[in-house]
N, C-alpha and C positions, 0 to 999 in steps of 0.2 A: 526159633530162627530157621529160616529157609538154607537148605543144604544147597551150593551150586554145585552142580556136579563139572561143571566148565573147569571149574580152579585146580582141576586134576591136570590139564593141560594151557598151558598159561598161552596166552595168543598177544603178546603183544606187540610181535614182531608184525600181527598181523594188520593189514588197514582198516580205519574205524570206519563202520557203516556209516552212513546218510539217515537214518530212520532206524528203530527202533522196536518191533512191533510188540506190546506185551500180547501173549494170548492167556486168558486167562480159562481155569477149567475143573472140573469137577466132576468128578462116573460121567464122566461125558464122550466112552473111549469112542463110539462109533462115529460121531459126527465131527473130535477134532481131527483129523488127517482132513475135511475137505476144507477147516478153515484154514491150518496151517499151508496147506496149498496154495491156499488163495493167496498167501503171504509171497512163498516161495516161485508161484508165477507171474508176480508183478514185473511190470515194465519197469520198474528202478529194481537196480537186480543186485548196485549194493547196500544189503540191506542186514538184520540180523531177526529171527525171532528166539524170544523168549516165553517157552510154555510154562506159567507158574502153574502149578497142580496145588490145588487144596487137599491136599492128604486122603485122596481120592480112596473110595474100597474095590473099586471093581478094576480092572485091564487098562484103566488111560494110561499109568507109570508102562507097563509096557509098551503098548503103543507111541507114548512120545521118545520113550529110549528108542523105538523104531524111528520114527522121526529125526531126530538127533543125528543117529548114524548114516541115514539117508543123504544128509545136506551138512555139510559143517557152517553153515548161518543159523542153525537151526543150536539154540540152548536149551535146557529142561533144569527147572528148581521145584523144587516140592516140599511145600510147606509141613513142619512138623508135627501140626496139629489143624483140623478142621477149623476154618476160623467165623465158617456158617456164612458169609458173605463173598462180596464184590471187592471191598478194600483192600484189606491184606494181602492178596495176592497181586495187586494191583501197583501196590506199595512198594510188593518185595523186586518186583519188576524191575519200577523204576529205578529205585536203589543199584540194581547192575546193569542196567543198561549204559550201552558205550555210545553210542548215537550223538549228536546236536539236538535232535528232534527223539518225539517219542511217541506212540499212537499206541492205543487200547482196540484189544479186540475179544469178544466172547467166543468160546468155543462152537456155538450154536449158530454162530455168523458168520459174514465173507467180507474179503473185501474185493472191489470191483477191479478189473486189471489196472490200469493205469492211477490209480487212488494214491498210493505214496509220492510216485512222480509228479501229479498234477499240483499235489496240496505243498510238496516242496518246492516245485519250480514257483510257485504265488509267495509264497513264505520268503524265496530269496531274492524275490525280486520286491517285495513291500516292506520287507523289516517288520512284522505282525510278531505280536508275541505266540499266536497260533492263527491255526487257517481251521473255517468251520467251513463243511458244504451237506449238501443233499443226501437224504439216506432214503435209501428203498424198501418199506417195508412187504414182507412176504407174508399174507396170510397161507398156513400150509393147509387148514381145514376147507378154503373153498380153492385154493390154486390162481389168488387174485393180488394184485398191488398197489401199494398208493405210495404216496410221497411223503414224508415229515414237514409238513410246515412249509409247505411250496412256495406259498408268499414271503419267506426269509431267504429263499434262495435263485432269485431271480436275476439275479447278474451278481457281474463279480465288481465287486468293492470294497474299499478299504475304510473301517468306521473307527475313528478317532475317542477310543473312550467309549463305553456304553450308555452314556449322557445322551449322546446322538442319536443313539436307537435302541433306547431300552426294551425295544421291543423281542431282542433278542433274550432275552431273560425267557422267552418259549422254547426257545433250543436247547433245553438242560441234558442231553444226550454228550456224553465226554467221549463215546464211540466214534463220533463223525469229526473227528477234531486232530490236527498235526499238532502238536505243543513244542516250543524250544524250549530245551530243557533248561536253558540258563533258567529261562523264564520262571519255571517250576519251583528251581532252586532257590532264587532269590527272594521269592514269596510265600519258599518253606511249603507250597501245596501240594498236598497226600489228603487221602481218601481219608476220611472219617472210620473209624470203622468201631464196629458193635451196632450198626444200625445200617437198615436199609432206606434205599433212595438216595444212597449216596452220590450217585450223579448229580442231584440237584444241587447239593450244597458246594460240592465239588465247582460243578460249572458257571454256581452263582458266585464264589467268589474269585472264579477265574476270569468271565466278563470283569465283576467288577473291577478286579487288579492290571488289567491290562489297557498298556498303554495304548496299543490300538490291536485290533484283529481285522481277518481278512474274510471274507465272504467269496465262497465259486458257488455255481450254480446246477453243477454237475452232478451226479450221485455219489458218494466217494464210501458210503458204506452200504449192506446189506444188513437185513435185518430180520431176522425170521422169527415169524407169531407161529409158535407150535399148535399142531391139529389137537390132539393128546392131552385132556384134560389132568391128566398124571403129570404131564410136564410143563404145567401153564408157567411165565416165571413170574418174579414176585410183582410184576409193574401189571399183569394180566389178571392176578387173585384178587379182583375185586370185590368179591362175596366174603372177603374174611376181614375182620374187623380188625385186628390187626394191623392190616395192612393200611387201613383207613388212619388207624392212629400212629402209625410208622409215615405216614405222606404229612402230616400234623404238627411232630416232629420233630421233621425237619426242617419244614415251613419257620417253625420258630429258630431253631438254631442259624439260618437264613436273618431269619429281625436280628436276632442277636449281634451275626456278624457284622453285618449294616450299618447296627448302632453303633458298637465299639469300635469300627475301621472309619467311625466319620461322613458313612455314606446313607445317612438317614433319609436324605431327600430321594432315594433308590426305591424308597420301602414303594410306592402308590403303583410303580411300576413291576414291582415283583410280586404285589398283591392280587395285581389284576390277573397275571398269570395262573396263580395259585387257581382265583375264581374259575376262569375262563377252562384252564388245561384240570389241574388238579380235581376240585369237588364237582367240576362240570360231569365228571367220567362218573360218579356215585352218581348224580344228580338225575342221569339220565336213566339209571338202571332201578331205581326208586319205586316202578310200579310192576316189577317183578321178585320184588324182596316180601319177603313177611313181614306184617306188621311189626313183628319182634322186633326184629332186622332192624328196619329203619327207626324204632325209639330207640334203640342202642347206638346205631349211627349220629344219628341228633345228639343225643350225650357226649358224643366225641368231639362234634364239627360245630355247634350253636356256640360253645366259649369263645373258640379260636375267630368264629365271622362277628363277634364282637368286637374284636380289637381290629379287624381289616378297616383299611382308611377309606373314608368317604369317599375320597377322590377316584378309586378302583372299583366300590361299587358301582358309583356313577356311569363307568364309564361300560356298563353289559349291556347286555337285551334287555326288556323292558320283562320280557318271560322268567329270565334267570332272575333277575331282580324281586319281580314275585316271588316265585319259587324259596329261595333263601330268603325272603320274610316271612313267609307260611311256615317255612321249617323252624326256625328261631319262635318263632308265637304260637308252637306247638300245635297246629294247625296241620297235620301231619298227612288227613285224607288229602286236603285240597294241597296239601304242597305236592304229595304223588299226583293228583289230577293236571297241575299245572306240567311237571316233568313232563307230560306223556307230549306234552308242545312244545319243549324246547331247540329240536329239530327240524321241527314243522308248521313253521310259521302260524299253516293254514286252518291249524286246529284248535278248533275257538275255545274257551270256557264253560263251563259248564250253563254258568247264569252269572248276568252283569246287573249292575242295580244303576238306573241314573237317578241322578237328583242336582235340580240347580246347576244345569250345564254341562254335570260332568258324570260320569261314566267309571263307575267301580266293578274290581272282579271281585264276584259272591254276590250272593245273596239277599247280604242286606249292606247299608251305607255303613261303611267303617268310622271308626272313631282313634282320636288320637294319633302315635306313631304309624297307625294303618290307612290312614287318611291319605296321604301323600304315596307312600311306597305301594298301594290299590289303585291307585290311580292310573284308569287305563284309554282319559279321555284322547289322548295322541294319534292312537288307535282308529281314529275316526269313525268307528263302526256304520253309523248314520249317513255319512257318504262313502261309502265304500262302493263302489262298482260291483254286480254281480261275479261278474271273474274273480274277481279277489279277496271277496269278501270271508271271513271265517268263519267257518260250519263244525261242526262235531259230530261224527257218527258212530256210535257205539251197538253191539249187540248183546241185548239182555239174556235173553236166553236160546238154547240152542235145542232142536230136539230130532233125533231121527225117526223117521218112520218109511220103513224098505229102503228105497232109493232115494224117497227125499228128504230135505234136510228143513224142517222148520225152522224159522231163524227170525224173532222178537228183534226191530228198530227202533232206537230211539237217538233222533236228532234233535242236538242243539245248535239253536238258532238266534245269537245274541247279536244276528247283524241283521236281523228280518227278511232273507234271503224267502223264506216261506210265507209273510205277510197274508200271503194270498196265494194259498196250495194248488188251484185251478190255474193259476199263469203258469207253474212249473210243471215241469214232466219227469218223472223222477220214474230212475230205474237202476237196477243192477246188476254191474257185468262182472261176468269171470274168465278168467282170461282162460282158453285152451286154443288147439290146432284148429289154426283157421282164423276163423272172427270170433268175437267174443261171443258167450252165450251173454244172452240178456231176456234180464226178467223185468218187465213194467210192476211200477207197485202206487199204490194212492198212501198219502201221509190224512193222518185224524190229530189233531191239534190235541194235547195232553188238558183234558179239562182243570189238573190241580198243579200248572206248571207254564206257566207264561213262558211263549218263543221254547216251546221245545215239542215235536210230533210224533209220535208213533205209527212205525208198521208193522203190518204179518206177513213175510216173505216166504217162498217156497221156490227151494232149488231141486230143481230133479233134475238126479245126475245123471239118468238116463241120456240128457240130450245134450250132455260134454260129450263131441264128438273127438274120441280118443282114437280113433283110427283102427286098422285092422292090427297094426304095429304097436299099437297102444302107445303110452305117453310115459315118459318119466320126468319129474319136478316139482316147481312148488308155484303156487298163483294166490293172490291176494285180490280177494273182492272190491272191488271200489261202487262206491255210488255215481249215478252221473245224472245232474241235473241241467234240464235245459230252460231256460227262458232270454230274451229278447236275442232271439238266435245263435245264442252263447253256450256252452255245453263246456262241465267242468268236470272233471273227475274229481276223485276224495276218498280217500283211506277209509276201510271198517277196519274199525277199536275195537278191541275185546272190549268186553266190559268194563268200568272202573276198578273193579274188585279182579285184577288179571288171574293172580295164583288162585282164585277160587274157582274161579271158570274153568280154569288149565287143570282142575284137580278131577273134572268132570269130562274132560275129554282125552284122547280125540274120539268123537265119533267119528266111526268108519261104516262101509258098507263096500260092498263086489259089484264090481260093474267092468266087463271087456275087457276078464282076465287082470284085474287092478284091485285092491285095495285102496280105496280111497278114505282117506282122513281129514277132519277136522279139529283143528287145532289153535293153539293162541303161539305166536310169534315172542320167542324167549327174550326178543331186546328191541330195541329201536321203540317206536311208539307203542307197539301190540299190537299189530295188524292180526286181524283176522284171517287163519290160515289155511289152503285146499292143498294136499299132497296127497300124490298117485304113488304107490307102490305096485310091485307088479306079484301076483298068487300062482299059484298052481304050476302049470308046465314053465310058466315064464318065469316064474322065483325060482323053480328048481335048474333051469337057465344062468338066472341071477347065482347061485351056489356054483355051480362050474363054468362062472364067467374067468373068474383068477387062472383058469387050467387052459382057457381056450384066449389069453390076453394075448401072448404072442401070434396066433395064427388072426385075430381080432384086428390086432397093430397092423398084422400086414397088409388085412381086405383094406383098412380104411387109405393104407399110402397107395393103394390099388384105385380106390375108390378117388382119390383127391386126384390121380394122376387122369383116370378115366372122365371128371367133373369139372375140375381147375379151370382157370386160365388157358393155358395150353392147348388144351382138350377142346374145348367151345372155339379154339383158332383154326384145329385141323378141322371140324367138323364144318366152322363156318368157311372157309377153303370149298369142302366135299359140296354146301349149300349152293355155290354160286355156281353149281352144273344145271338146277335146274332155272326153266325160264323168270324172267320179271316178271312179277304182277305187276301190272302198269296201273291197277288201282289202289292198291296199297300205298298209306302215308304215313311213317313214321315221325310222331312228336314226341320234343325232347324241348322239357326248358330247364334251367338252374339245376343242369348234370340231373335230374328226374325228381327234384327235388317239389316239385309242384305244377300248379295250372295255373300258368302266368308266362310274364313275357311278351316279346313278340307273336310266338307259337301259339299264346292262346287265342289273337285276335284276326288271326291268318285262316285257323281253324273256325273259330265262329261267322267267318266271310265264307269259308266253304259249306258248312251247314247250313248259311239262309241260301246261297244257293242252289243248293239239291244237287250238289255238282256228281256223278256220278261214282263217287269214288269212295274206299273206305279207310278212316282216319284209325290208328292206333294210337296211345299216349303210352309215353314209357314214365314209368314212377318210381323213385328210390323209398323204401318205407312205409313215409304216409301217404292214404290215397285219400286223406278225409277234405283236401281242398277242389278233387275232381268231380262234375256233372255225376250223376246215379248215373246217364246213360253213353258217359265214356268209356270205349273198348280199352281196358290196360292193360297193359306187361309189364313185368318187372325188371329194372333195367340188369343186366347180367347174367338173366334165368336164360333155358337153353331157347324157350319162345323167345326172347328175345332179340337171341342169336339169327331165329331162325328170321325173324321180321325183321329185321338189319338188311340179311341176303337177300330177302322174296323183295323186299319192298321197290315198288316204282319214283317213289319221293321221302330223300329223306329232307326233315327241317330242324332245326335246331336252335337254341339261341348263347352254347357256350362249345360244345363239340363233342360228337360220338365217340366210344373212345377209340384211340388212337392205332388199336389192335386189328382193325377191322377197316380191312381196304373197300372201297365204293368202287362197285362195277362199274363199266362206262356205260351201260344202259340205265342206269339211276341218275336222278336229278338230285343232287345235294344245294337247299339252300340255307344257307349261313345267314341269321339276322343279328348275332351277337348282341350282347345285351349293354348295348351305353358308349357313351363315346370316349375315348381316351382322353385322361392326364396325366394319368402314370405314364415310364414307356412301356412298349409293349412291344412285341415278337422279336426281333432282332437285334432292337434298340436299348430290350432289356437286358443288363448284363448279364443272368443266369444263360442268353441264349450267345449274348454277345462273345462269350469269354467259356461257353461249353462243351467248345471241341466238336469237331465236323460228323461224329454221329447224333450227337445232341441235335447239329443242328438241321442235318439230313429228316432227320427224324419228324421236326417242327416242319420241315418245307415238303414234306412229305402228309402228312395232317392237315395241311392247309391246300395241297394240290386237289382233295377231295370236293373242296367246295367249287360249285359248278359256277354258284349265282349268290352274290354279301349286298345285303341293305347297306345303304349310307344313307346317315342323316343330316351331314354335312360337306362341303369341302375341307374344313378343318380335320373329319374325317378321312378324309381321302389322303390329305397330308401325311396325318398321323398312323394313323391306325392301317391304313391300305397298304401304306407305304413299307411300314416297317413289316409288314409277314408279308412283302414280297409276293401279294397278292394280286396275279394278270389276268383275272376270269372275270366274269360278267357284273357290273355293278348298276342295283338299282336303286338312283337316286330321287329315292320319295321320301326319304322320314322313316321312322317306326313305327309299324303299326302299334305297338304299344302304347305310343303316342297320342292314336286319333283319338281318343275319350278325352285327353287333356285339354286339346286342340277345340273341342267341342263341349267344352266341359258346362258351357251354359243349356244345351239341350235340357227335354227335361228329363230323359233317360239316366245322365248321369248324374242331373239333381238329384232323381231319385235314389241312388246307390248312394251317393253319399250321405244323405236324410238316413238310411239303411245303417250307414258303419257308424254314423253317429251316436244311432239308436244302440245300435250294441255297444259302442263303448260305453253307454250312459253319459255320454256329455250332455251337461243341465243347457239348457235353452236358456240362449241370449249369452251361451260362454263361448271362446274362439279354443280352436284348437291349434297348439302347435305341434307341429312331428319334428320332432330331433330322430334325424335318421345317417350316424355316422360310416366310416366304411371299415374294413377291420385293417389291422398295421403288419404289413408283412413279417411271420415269423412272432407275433404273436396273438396266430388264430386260435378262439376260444379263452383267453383269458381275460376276458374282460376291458381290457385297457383303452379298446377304441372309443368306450363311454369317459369323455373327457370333462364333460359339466359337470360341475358337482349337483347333483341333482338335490339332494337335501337341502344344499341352500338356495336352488334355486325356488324349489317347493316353498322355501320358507318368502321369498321374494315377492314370488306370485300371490304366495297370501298376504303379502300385509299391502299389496297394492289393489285388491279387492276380491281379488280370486276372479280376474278378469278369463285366465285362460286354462285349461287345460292341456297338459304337455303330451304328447304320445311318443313315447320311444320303441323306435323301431330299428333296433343293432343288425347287421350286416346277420345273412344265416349262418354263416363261419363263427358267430358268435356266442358267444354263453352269456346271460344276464337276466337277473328276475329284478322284478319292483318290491322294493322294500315296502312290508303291508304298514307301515306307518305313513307312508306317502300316497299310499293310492288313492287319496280321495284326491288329489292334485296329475298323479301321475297316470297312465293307463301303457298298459304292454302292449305294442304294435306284433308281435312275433306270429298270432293268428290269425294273421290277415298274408293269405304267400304273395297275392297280387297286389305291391305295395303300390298301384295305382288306385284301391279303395280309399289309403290312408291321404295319396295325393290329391284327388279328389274333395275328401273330408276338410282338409287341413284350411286353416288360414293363412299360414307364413310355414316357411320351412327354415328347420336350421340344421345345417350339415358342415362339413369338414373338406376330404379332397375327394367326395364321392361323385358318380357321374349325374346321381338322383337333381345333381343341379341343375344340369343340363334339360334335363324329362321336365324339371316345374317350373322351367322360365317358360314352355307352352301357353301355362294357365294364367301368368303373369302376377302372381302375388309373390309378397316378399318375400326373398332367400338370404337370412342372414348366416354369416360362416367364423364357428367357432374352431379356431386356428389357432389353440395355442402351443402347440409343437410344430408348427409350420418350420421352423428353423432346421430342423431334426428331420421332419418327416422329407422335404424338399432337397437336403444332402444327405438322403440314405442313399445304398447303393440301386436302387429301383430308379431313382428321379424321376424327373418331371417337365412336361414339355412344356410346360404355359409358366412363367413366374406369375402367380398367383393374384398379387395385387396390381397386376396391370391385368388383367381380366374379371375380375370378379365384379359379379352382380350385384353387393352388395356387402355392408361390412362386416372385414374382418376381426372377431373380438375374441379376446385372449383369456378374460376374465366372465366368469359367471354373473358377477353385478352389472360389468358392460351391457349382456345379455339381457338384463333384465333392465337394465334402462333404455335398452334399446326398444323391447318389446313396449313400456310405457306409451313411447312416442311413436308408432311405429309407420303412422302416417308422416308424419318429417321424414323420418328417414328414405321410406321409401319416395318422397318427392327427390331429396339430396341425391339418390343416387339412381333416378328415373333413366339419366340419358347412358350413363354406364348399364344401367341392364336394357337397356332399346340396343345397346351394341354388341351386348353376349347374346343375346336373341340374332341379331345380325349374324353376327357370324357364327354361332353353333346349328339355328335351330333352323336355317332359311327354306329347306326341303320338307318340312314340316306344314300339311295340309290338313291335316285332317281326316284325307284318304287314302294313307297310307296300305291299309288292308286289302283295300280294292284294288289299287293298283299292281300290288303284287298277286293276286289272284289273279288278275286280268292278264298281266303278262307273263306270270310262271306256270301257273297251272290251264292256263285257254285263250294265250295269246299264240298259239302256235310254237312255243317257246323251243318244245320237245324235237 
């Protein structure tokens, strides 16, 4: 029994905390004072901790006795005996805690300040039997973070039962969780103890008991992955087997519960879990284990995946699906082969067999239960687009000689991306300072191995330009193949056989003061791996780098203060002493994001005319969508800084940034990129309601521009109006525009014959571009893609595979193409001048993007998929236009609409012929065609200056 040392002084005069916190702990003295901290500085401050000690040997008993007498919130019980886990102490917690509420914390974790407060003020205001939110995990070996399960914590809501959303059965973490203690009480729930992974069971039968819980979206625990192979904890030992059949288990005691509580119909839902979370974590580590290893592993896990419900297999990757049938049918090489894909889509099989339509992984046609569960015709390998299609690149053998590194290819090729070795251009890069090295190589078709080719490479490390400074890190070779103007990159695999390869390396060799190694990648696929260490004077550097870290710390806050922000303001200030170039142009499109725009066609009107002057492009990152013979800067670098000041013209189509005042002898013109729906500068509330530095600041950003393209008066209204813009306005259109405007030329036939060609769209098919815009506040998640693209894929097919769709997400966005759909679908993201894909396309479908406005030019359909229109139209942003009194075309809500719409699409577009002759009317009327020229004519040599 747990000794309280509390009950020496009886507190009950005192008031009951609000929360609870157990901290639980173990020889853990040095790291609990910063968790107990974490407790004791929360923003709810009436609170109590209780440190349970598992009968620790080293200093935590005095350190918490320190604790204790620090804070009178602060309790200490310590259990009488080791009890080798998480429960017991867990147990003994709750048993004395005085709280309403109760929260679990590990010694080795934190909680976030405001964490008690947040998850209590939700609790009392929802009636939840507990409140779950956000937890942060801390890898401590590279110093990097991620999130738990981000997609369960996207907003705050209250789920009725876990019927509703069984999909929380992936949050088994009892750390990130407020619990009312009635709650606890009344359904008797306490940790299991004599077995680990007791969170799971713990949390699985607290979802399931609960009459409703509450969901924040917030972070409300920390959680730290220790560096320290000595202190992995038992959720990170995945190499012990053990541990494999302690996750197994519990799993079962899970069914168990299930069964006997009534809630059988739970089981498909918490199985999928197990699949997905649980064996996915072995699944993936599988071709870094010893053969041993994994027959032993199979012994543990093939019983248990027999009794998992159909229902939950069904519902994985088609990879993992393989995967856990190779391993059950003992198939043990090809289940490690398939693992090495299950996070990468792009990595194909080894060898596929067809027969009769369909499409198997291996070698030869399966039989039986493998008939089905092999079956990889979905896949569509045979239409697969070269961009997406699946390759395998592996290295057999590796060899040094001096400097260079011989290095044996062998690619597999079960989509025929190689068909015909002479259309491809195949080479490979390494990444170092600078640009990558690249090495060209020819492939020889494997005489005893259909669709698979062989190379002989040669890297000589002589020519990694490591600098005078030399280099420290790590780089992963890729392949990169180029055909019908497409260039893909793709992982090199150590060999199939990884730990054998890895028993043979790394090779190393010396090269500019470094140690360079070769080596195989301990997890994730097995990339093939280059690491620089540093020899001689510089390692012995490296050894008294720890002595010289403080006077280090200082150069670099020396060095930030000298480099920053800040720094690049006074200098550019000191810049504008000397004269204008009055030939200098600075371009700038999508914040430097590419060559496009208006900027790019402003520029292409000053190079046919040889106008005397010299154009710079600023580029954030990538430079791979600019001319070989565009002059660039990087936008932020101190050239940069310094081409801001010198320059005679800036141009732009989003805005310089805002740090950096424009002389009055510089011509700034603004072509902004699209016409308003949203509101915009003043109109918008972030500017409306930001307080008079916010919005000094904004009218101060905007006094810069000399000379704003409009493409409408609707513009003028909008968009001019609201940033309280009184400088020069030229109304012609967007140059961006004139290729739309012109789009029947044969110039711009030709470009889009060009993009077609590269996407591999089959002749006689139509393209659609679904090109949505992103949702305020939530950039990069995905969400602005609103079709269901799966079933639209499925639409398109059974109405004859008439079109091919292009999706092309806002660059604020994150999104790839499911490679089960790409024979339907194609990624728009590498094309930055989305006027290629305008071009290309036959009908467009978009959302509240301005891209409408840009393709009523060319006058084909624009249908708008609006099914948050309700939502998006009474967010706080609004909107000047109500939508269905302007639109071009109809509004559809639903994916099937979409897709009957596209059926007929001639109807449609007669139905709604005289509504888009009227959004043409009134958006596009200054739209000529000559847009380019006339802003060259009158900015840059109408005398404008």
């Amino acid at each position: 029994m747990p000794k309280d040392q509390d009950r020496q002084s009886p507190r009950d005069e005192e008031p009951v905390p609000d929360v609870s916190v157990v901290v639980i702990v173990y020889n853990d003295a040095d790291r609990l004072p910063r968790a107990v901290r974490s407790v004791l500085e929360q923003s709810l401050r009436n609170l109590e901790v209780i440190v349970v000690d598992d009968c620790s040997t080293d200093s935590t008993s005095a350190v918490a006795e320190e604790l204790k007498a620090s804070d009178p919130r602060v309790r200490y019980l310590r259990l009488a005996q080791n009890s080798g886990g998480c429960s017991a102490p867990r147990n003994a917690g709750v048993a004395v805690a005085r709280a309403p509420y109760v929260m679990f914390l590990d010694s080795d974790d934190e909680l976030p300040r405001h964490s008690c407060k947040s998850l209590l003020l939700t609790a009392e205001r929802t009636g939840a039997d507990f409140v779950t939110g956000e937890t942060t995990r801390i890898f401590e070996e590279t110093h990097t973070s991620g999130l738990w399960y981000p997609e369960l914590f996207d907003t705050v809501r209250l789920v009725q039962g876990v019927r509703e959303a069984p999909e929380y059965f992936h949050d088994h973490l009892s750390t990130n969780k407020l619990y009312r203690a009635a709650f606890l009480a009344r359904n008797g729930l306490r940790f299991p103890e004599g077995i680990h992974y007791e969170d799971q069971l713990f949390t699985a039968r607290a979802f399931t008991l609960a009459r409703s819980f509450a969901v924040v979206p917030w972070p409300v625990y920390i959680w730290r992955l220790a560096a320290d192979p000595a202190s992995l904890s038992i959720s990170s030992s995945r190499h012990k087997l053990q541990n494999v059949r302690d996750r197994v288990a519990v799993a079962r005691l899970i069914d168990s519960f299930l069964e006997e509580s009534g809630n059988a119909d739970l089981r498909p839902a918490k199985d999928e879990k197990f699949l997905r979370h649980d064996l996915r974590l072995y699944l993936g580590d599988l071709p870094f284990r010893s053969r041993e290893w994994t027959e032993r592993f199979a012994e543990v896990v093939t019983p248990y995946l027999g009794e998992i419900t159909a229902e939950a297999v069904g519902a994985l990757p088609r990879e993992q699906r393989i995967c856990q049938h190779l391993l059950r049918s003992g198939r043990l090489d090809e289940a490690i082969e398939c693992a090495r894909s299950l996070d990468r889509p792009r990595i194909a099989p080894r060898r596929v067999t067809r027969e009769a339509g369909r499409v198997f992984w291996g070698r030869s046609v399966p039989d039986g239960d493998s008939t089905d569960a092999l079956d990889i015709s979905e896949w569509r390998l045979d239409d697969q687009p070269f961009e997406s299609a699946p390759v395998r690149h592996e290295v057999d053998t590796l060899a040094p000689a001096g400097p260079v590194v011989r290095l044996s290819l062998r690619t597999y090729d079960p989509a025929r991306l190689l068909a015909d070795p002479a259309e491809v251009t195949a080479q490979m890069w390494l990444s170092a300072t600078g640009e990558p090295l690249k090495i060209p190589f020819r492939y020889t078709p494997d005489p005893g191995e259909p669709d698979v080719y062989t190379a002989e490479i040669e890297l000589d490390l002589r020519r990694i330009p490591l600098g005078s400074k030399g280099f420290k890190g790590r780089r992963h070779p890729v392949v990169a193949l180029t055909r019908v103007g497409t260039t893909r990159t793709d992982m090199v695999l150590a060999t199939g056989d990884v730990p054998a390869l890895c028993a043979h390396l790394p090779l190393h060799g010396s090269l500019a003061g470094h140690v360079v190694r070769v080596g195989c990648e301990g997890r994730g696929a097995g990339r093939l791996e280059f690491t620089w260490t540093r020899s001689g004077a510089l390692a012995l550097a490296e050894v008294l780098a720890p002595r010289l870290e403080p006077v280090r710390r200082k150069a670099r806050r020396v060095q930030r203060k000298l480099t920053g922000p800040g720094a690049k303001a006074m200098a550019y200030h000191e810049l504008l002493r000397l004269p204008v170039d009055k030939e200098l142009v600075l371009f700038e499109a999508l914040e430097g994001h590419g060559y496009a725009d208006s900027p790019r066609y402003i520029y292409e009107e000053l190079v046919r005319r040889g106008l005397p002057l010299r154009p710079v492009w600023s580029y954030s990152g990538d430079r791979s969508s600019f001319p070989d013979d565009v002059r660039l800067v990087e936008r932020g670098s101190w050239e940069y800084v310094r081409t801001l000041a010198r320059a005679g013209y800036w141009v732009d189509s989003h805005g310089f940034p805002s740090t950096y005042a424009k002389r009055p002898e510089t011509r700034y013109l603004q072509t902004w990129h699209g016409q308003a729906i949203k509101y915009m500068g003043f109109d918008a509330p972030e500017l409306r309601f930001g307080g008079q530095e916010r919005q000094q600041q904004h009218r101060d950003m905007i006094s810069r521009w000399d000379v704003l393209i409009s493409p409408s008066e609707e513009f003028v209204r909008t968009f001019v109006r609201a940033n309280e813009f009184t400088g020069r306005l030229l109304r012609c259109g967007l140059p961006r525009n004139d290729v739309l405007v012109r789009w029947n030329e044969p110039e711009q036939r030709d470009r889009a014959a060009a993009v077609r060609a590269r996407l591999q769209i089959p002749d006689g098919r139509k393209l659609l571009l679904y090109a949505p815009t992103f949702r305020d506040g939530e950039r990069g998640t995905g969400r602005s893609i609103r079709v269901d693209l799966v079933e639209l894929a499925e639409l398109v097919e059974r109405s004859g595979r008439e079109w091919t769709v292009v999706v092309r997400p806002h660059y604020y966005e994150r999104f790839a193409i499911p490679r089960e759909l790409a024979h339907v679908l194609r990624d728009g993201r590498p094309f930055c001048d989305i006027n290629d894909l305008l071009l290309a396309s036959d009908a467009l479908v978009t959302d509240y993007s301005s891209v409408m406005f840009d393709y009523a030019n060319l006058g084909r359909p624009i249908l708008l998929f609006t099914d948050d229109y309700e939502e998006y139209s009474n967010s706080s942003r609004g909107m000047y236009y109500s939508l269905p009194d302007i639109a071009p075309g109809p509004m559809l809500t639903t994916t099937r609409q979409l897709a009957e719409a596209l059926r007929d699409l001639d109807r449609v577009q007669e139905e709604w012929a005289d509504r888009y002759a009227h959004f043409q009317t009134m958006f596009n009327t200054h739209e000529t065609g000559r847009a380019s020229k006339t802003v060259v004519d009158l900015f840059f040599e109408g005398g404008h200056r």
